[in-house]
N, C-alpha and C positions, 0 to 999 in steps of 0.2 A: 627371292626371299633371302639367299644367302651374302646379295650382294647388300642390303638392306642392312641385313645381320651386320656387315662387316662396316658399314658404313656408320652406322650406332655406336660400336665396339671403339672406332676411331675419334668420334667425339667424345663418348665418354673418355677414352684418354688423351684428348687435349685438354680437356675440363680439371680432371684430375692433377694434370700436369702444372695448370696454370694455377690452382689451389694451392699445390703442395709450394710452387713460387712467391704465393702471395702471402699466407699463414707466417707472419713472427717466429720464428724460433723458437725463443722461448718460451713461447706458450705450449708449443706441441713437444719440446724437448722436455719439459715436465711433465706434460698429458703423458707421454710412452716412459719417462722414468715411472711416475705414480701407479701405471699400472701394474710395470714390472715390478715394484715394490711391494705394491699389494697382494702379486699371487706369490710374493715369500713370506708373506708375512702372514698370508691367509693359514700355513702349515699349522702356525701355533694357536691353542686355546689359551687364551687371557682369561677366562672366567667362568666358571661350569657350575652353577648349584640347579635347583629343582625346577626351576621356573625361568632362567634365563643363562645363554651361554653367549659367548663373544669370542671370538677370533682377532689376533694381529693385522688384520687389514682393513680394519674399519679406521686405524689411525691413520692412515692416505687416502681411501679412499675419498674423503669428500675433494680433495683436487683433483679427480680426475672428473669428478660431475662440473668442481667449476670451471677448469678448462673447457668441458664439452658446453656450458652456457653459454661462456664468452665466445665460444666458435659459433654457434648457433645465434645467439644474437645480431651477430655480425655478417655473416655470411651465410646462412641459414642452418635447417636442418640436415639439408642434403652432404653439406661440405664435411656438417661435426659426424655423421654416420661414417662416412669417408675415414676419415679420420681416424676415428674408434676402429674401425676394423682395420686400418694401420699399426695404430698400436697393438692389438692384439694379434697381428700376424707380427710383429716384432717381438711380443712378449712369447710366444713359440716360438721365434726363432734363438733366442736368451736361453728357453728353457731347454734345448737341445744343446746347445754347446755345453750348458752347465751340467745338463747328463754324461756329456762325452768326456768332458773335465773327473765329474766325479767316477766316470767307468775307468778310468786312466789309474791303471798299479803304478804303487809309487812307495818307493820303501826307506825314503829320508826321514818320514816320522808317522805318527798315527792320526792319518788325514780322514777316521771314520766318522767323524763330528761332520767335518766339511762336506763329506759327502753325503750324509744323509738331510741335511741342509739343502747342497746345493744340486744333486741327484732329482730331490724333485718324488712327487708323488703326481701318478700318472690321471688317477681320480679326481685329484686336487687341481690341477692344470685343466682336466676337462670343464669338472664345476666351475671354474673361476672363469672360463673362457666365454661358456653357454651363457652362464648369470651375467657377466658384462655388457656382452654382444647385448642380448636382449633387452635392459637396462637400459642399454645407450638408446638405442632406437628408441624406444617410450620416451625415457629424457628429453631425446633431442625435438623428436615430436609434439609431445605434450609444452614445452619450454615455447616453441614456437606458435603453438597454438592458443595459449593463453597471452603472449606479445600481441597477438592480432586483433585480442578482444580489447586492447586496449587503444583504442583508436585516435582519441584526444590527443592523447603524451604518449605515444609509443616508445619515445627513447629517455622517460622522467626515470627517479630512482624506484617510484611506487610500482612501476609495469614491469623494471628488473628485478628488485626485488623478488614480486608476485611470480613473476615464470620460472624465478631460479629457485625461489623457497618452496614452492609447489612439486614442479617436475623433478629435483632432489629428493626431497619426501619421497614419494611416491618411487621412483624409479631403483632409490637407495634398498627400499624396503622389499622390492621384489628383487632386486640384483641379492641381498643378503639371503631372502627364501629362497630362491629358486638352486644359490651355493649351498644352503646349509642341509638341504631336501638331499639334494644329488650327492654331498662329500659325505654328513653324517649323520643319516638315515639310511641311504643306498647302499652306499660303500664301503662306510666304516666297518659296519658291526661285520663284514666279510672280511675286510683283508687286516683290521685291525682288531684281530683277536676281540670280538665283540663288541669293542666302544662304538659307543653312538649317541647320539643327542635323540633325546624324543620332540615328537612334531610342538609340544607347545616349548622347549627350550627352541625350536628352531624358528616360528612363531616371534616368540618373546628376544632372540636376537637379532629379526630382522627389525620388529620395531626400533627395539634402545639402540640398536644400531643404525637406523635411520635418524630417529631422535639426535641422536648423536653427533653423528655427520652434519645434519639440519641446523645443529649450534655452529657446527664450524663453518658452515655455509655461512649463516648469517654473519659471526664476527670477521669473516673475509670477503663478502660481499661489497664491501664498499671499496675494494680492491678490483676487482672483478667488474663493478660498474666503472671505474676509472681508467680501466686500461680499455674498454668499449669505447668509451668518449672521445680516448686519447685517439684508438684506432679511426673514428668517424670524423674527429679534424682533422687529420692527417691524411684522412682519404687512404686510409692503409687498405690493401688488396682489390685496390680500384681496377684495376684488368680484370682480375675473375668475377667481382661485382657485374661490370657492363658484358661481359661475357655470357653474363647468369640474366641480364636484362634482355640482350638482345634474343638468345635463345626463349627466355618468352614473350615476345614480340612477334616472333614467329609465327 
């Protein structure tokens, strides 16, 4: 069993390996910016009345769902999960030195802004971590699962479109409840001297906040299908492809 164990553990990380080789730069270099961006920006409330509240990182967030389409389209679902839990063990590794930064006495001027900025809220990092992770996986699965039912034209714009406008919706709107449940309903009204959002503000910002994001999907989706295209003449990450064929041939 062990030797099984080990021999699994081994493929898996040649798989991995030959991924992280094959993935564009660019695309993943933005996928791990937008995320870290999003869990600073998640700190601030943009918009608080009765019935609906909103958070700073609904304005990145919809890049980091279409980064994970594009990877998912292309390489599957397994690769953009990969991936996503990349970036978010980067996006912990950001938030710790930014901790260690702001725990750092320093008496050239009054760095109290910076720090409580870039210090980090430990509820907020958890929240934003849980609600991604989970997100991602839906995303990535639901994104591929609806690709498959398109069986005529699986790579026309109407089948990209449909698995990127779907699995965004959908994925955005549980990534934004499941943050806004855990930071402020849980959390808040404890270490934040009573603030809090109530369940239909957190409700009502996961929708507009999906809504939201779901416009910017669409007005950058024809970006998003063009770097797919570009990637599928080009034969970009043709090793990990046939890697990923022969392994199910298997």
């Amino acid at each position: 069993m062990t030797s099984v164990l080990r021999d699994k553990l081994k493929h898996e990380l040649q798989e991995y390996r030959i991924l992280l080789r094959s993935i564009p730069a660019t695309v993943v270099t933005l996928f791990v910016v937008s995320v870290i961006c999003m869990n600073l920006l998640a700190n601030k409330t943009l918009l608080q009345l009765e019935w609906i509240a909103l958070d700073g990182g609904i304005l990145i967030s919809w890049l980091s769902f279409m980064c994970m389409d594009i990877i998912t389209k292309h390489f599957g679902p397994k690769a953009s999960n990969s991936i996503s839990v990349l970036a978010a063990a980067i996006n912990l590794l950001t938030c710790l030195i930014f901790f260690v930064a702001s725990a750092i006495p320093s008496n050239a001027s009054d760095y109290s802004a910076f720090d409580g900025i870039f210090g980090g809220t430990w509820f907020i990092l958890m929240g934003s971590t849980l609600a991604f992770l989970t997100s991602a996986l839906i995303n990535n699965r639901l994104n591929w699962l609806i690709g498959c039912a398109f069986r005529k034209n699986p790579d026309g714009k109407l089948a990209f479109a449909a698995r990127s406008y779907i699995s965004t919706f959908a994925a955005q709107f549980l990534d934004n409840f499941i943050f806004s449940i855990i930071v402020f309903v849980i959390c808040a009204p404890i270490f934040w001297d009573g603030f809090h959002w109530t369940l239909l503000q957190c409700a009502m910002c996961a929708l507009t906040g999906a809504v939201a994001e779901l416009l910017m999907e669409i007005a950058f989706s024809p970006v998003g299908y063009r770097i797919t295209k570009t990637w599928q003449a080009e034969n970009v990450g043709r090793k990990y492809l046939e890697f990923i064929a022969k392994e199910r041939s298997v």
